[in-house]
C-alpha positions in Angstrom: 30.0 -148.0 111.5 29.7 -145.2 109.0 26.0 -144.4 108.1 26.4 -143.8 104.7 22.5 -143.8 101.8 22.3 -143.3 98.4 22.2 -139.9 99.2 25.7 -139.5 100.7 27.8 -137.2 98.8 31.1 -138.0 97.3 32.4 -135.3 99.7 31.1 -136.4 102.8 32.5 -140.4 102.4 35.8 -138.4 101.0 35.8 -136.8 104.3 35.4 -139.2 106.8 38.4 -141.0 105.4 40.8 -138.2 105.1 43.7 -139.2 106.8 47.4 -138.2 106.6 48.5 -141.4 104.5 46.4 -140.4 101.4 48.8 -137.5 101.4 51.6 -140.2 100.2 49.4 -142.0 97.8 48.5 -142.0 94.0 44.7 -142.3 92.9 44.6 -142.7 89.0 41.3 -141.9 87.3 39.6 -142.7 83.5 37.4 -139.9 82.4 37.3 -137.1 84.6 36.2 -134.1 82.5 32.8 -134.2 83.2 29.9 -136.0 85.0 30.5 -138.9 87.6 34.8 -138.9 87.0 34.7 -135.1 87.6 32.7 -135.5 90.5 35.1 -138.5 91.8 38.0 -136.7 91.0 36.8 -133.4 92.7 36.2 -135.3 95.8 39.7 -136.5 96.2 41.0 -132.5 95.4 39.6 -131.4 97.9 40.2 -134.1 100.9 42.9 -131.7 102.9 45.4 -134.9 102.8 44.9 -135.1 98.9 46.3 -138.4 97.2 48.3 -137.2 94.1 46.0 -137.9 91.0 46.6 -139.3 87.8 43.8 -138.3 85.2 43.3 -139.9 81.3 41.1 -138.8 79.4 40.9 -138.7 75.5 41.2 -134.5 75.6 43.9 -133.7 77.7 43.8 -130.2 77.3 40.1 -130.1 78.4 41.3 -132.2 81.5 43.8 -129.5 82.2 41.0 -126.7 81.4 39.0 -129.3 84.2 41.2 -128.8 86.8 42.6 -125.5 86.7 40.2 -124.6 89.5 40.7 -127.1 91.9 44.5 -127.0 91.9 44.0 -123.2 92.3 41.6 -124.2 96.0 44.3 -126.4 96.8 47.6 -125.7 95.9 49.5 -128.6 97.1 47.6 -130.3 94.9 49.4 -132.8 92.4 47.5 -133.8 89.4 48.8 -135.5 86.1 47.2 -136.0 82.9 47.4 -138.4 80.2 46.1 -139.1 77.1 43.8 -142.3 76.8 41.3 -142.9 74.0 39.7 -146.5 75.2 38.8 -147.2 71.4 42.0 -147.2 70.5 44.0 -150.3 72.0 47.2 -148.6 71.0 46.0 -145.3 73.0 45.8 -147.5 75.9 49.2 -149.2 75.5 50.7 -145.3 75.0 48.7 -144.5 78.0 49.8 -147.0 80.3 54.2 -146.4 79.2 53.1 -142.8 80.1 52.0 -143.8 83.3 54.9 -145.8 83.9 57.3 -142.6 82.8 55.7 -141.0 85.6 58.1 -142.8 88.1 55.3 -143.0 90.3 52.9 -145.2 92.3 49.7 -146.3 91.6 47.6 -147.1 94.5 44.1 -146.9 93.7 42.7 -147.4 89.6 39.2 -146.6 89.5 38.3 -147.6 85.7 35.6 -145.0 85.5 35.1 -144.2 81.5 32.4 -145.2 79.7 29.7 -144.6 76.7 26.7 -145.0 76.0 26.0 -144.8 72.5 22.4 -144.9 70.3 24.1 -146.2 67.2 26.7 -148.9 65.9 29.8 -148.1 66.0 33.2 -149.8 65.9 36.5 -148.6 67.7 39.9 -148.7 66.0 40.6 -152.4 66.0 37.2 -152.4 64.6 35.4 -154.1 67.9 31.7 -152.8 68.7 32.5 -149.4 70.6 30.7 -149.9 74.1 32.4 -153.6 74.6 35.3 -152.0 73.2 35.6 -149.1 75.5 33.6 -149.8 78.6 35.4 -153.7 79.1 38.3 -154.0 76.5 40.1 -151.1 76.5 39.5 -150.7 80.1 41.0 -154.6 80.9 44.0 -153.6 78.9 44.9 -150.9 80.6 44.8 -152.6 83.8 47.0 -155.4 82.8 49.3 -153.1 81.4 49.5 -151.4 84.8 49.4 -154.4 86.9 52.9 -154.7 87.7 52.8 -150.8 88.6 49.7 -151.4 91.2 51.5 -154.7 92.5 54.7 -152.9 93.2 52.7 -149.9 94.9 51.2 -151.9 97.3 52.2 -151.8 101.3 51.4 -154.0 104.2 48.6 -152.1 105.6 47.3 -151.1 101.7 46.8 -153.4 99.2 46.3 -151.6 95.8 42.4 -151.4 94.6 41.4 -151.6 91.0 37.6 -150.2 91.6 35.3 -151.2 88.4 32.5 -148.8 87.5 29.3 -151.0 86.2 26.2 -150.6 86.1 22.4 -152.5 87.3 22.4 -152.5 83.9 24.6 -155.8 84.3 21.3 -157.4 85.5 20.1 -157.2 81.8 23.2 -158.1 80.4 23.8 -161.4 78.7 27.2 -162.8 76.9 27.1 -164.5 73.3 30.6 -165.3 73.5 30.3 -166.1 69.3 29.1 -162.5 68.6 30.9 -161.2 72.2 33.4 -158.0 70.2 31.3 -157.1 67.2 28.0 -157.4 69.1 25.0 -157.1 66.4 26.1 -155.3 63.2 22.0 -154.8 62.7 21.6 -151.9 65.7 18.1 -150.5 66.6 18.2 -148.8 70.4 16.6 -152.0 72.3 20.1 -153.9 70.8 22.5 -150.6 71.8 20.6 -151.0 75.6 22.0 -154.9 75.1 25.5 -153.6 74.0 25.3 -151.4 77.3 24.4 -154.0 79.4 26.7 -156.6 78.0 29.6 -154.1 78.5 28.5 -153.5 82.1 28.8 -157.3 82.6 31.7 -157.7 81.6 32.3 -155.1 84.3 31.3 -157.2 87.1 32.6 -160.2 85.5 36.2 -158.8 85.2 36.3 -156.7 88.8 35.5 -160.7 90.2 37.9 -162.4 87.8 40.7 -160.0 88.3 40.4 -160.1 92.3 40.4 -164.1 92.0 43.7 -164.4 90.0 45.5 -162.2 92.4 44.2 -164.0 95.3 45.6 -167.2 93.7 49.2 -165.8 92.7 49.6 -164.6 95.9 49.5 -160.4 94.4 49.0 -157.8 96.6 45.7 -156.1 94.5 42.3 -156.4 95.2 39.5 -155.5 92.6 35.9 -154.5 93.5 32.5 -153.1 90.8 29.8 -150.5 91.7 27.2 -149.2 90.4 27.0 -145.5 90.7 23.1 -144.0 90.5 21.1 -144.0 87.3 23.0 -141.9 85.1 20.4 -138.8 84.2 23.0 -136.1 84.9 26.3 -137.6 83.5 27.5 -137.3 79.8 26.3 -141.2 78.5 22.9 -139.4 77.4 24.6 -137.1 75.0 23.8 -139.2 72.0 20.0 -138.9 71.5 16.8 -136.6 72.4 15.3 -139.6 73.2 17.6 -141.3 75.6 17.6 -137.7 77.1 14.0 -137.3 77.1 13.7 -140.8 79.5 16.3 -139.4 81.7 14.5 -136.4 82.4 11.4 -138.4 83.3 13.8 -140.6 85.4 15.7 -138.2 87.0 13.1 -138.0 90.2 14.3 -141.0 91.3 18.1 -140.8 90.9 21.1 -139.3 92.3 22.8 -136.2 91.4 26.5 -136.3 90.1 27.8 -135.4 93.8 25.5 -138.5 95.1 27.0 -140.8 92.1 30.4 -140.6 92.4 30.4 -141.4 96.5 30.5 -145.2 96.2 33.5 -145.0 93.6 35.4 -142.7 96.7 34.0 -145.1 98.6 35.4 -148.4 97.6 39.0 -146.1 97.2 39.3 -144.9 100.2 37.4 -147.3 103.3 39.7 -148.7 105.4 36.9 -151.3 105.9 37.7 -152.4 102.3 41.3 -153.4 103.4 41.6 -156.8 101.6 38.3 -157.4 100.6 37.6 -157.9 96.4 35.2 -159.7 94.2 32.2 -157.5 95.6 29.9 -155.1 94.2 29.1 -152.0 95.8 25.7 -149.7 95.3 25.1 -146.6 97.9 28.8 -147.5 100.0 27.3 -151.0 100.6 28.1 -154.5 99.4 25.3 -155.7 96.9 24.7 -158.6 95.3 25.3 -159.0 91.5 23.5 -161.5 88.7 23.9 -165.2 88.9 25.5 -164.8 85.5 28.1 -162.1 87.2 28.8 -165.1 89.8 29.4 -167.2 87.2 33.5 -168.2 87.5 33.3 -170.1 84.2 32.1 -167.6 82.3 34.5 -164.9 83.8 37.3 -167.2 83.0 36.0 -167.5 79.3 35.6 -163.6 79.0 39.3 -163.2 80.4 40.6 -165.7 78.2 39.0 -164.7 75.1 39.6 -160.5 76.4 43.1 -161.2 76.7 43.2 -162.6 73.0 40.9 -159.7 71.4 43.0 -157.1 73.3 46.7 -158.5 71.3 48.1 -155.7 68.8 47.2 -156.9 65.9 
């Protein structure tokens, strides 16, 4: 039994698991230039059997700026990026044929992306932007892909889709009338409410997803986590304020390094091995809100997800 704490590295879980067979296999990765997704993505350069990696981020040509250093530490590394912009549904359907071009395996798809915003905004298909882009654009892309994780998956590997949430889930409520504009009146104690409710729909969709391929017999598993409290990562970007509480929080949080380990972790244990519909905090199983265990309404949110995420 591995002794891993919330203060385990992303390196050191990345290490104990690095084993020949993650030379042969494809780890794709949302948002990767900077805070927790660089972090995750770093960890898997630098395992000496390195999985090939497929990175999306809105920028590409920052993700390639990104990189540059860790393909030059490890030079059999294989990295390819593609553009994804999670408020744009049509981004995500481009994203996911550019995938598919690749020719390539997907073994592991850890949905990592995610804002957090002090105002009201809307994405493209005019959905409030952190149910847009931290669930919808995110479920999308997955079903998009499924057929490419199904058809990647071996007998001793099932694929993994590995959900990044949030404890802010435990906050988070669904209003399935309002569920993709949210409130059009925002003040920050209804963007904390957006957050939340996205985060949700995190845990709801990891647990939905890993039922329905249970019951059709498919070969993909699906797990949520929540990484640390996020003081050091890029969702504080939008306001002094929110800034201002991090620093006061950030005594009793992770670093980046510390973050990203349970997202390595749920990729890459061989403990995992057929296991789904769990959430993860500090490389341990952890149990989510009622409301997260709550098959009815994960049902409702993948019914009414798949309908909101149709072009239009």
């Amino acid at each position: 039994e591995r002794n891993f704490s919330s203060r385990t590295t992303a390196a050191t879980v990345a290490k104990a698991y690095d084993q020949e067979c993650w030379k042969g296999r494809v780890v794709m990765i949302t948002g990767t230039t900077n805070g927790i997704g660089y972090e995750t993505l770093r960890a898997f350069a630098q395992m000496q059997n390195a999985p090939t990696l497929i990175v999306a981020n809105r920028n590409v040509e920052t993700s390639k700026e990104k990189t540059k250093s860790l393909v030059e530490q490890n030079k059999d590394l294989v990295v390819h990026h593609v553009q994804l912009d999670l408020a744009s549904l049509e981004s995500v359907r481009n994203c996911a044929n550019e995938v598919k071009q690749l020719g390539i395996n997907i073994n592991v798809l850890i949905l990592n992306a995610g804002v957090f915003i002090s105002k009201y905004e809307r994405s493209a298909e005019g959905y409030e932007k952190h149910f847009a882009i931290n669930h919808l654009g995110h479920f999308t892309l997955t079903n998009e892909l499924l057929s490419v994780l199904v058809d990647s998956a071996t007998d001793d590997f099932l694929s993994r889709v590995v959900v990044v949430a949030s404890h802010s889930h435990y906050q988070g409520e669904i209003n399935f009338r309002q569920l993709p504009l949210s409130i059009d009146t925002f003040g920050s104690i209804v963007t904390q409410k957006a957050y939340a409710q996205s985060k949700l729909c995190n845990v709801l969709f990891a647990n939905e997803l890993n039922r329905r391929m249970i019951a059709q017999g498919l070969p993909v598993r699906a797990n949520s986590l929540h990484p640390a409290t996020l003081v050091y990562s890029n969702l504080g970007n939008e306001s002094s304020l929110v800034r201002f509480f991090m620093g006061i929080c950030s005594y009793f949080t992770r670093t980046l390094e510390q973050a990203a380990a349970t997202s390595v972790f749920c990729a890459l244990a061989e403990e995992l091995e057929n296991k789904g519909g769990e959430y993860y905090d500090a490389c341990s199983t952890r149990e989510p809100s009622d409301t997260a265990k709550d098959e009815t309404i994960a049902a409702r949110l993948w019914e009414v997800s798949t309908e909101l995420s149709l072009p239009q």
